[in-house]
Structure formats: C-alpha cells, structure tokens
C-alpha positions as semicolon CSV with decimal commas, in nm:
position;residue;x (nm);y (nm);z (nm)
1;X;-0,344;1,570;-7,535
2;X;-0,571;1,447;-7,322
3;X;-0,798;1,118;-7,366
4;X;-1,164;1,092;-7,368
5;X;-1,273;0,901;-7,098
6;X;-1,588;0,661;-7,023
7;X;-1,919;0,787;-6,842
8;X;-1,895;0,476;-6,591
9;X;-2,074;0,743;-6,325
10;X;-2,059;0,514;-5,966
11;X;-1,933;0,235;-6,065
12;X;-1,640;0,424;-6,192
13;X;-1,472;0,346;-5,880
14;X;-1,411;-0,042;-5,974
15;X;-1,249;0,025;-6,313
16;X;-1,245;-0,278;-6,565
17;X;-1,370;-0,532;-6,265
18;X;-1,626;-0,731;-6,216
19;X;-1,777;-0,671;-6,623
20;X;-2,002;-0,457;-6,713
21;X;-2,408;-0,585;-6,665
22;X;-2,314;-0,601;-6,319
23;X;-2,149;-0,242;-6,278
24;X;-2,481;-0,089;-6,507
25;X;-2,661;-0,251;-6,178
26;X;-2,537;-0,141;-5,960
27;X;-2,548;0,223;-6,125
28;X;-2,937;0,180;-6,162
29;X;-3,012;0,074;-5,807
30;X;-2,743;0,395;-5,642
31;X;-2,906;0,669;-5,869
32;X;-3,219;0,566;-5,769
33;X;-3,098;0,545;-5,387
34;X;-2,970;0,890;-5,368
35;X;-3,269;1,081;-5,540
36;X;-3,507;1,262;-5,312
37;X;-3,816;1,026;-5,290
38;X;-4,241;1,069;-5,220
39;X;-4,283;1,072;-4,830
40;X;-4,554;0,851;-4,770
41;X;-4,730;1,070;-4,499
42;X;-4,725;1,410;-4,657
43;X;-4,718;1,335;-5,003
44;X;-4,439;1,561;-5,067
45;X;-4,121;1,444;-5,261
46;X;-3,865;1,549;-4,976
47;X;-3,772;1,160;-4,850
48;X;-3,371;1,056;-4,802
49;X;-3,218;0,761;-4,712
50;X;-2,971;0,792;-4,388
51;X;-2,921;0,424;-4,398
52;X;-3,019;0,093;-4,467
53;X;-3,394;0,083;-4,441
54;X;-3,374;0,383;-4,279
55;X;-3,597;0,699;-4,409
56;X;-3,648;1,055;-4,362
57;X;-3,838;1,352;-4,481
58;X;-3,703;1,703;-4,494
59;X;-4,044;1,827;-4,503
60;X;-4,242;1,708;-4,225
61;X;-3,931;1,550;-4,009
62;X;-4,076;1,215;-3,989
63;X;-3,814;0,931;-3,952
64;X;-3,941;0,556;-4,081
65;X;-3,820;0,239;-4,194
66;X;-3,876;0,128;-4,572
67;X;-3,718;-0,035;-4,856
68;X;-3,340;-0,118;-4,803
69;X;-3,228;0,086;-5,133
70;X;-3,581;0,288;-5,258
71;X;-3,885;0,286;-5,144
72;X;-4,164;0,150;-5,343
C-alpha cells in the first residue's frame, strides 16, 4: 500500500534539509517567480521572467530589466 506523501511543492527537491520556515520561503518567492506578471507598458498580464532581472512580455514583445525574482 502506498504512503501518503507531503505537499512540499518546490522545495520538495531538498527533502528534510535545511527545516522548514526556510523551505516555505523559498516556495513563496518561486510561485510568485514563475506566474505570468502585469507588463508595465501595456498593462496586460503577459510578463515572464527569462532570467535574473531579466523581463519579457508575450504580448507586446518588449524585453526589460526589473525585480530579480517579481516585479513590483
């Protein structure tokens, strides 16, 4: 039979280490990384982060540097 196992979502990748506050951290800041984000010149929630600090929207193909994780 099968065990039930913990939603650890991300952070699931570093098992019991490094305790938990810090792992629900670092969950919080990556789901909020990866989500599609408000472009700041159209207005349009279509922004994605290609790398650190590095932006771009789908919608009106404008590439711009921002926040390191989310822009604010």
């Amino acid at each position: 039979m099968p065990t039930k196992l913990k939603k650890t979502k991300s952070a699931g990748r570093f098992g019991a280490r490094y305790g938990k506050r810090v792992r629900n951290k670092l969950v919080n800041v990556e789901s909020k990384q990866r989500k599609k984000q408000k472009c700041p010149f159209c207005n349009k929630v279509g922004v994605k982060r290609l790398s650190k600090g590095i932006w771009k929207c789908s919608k009106c193909n404008k590439k711009f540097a921002g926040g390191t994780y989310y822009l604010e």
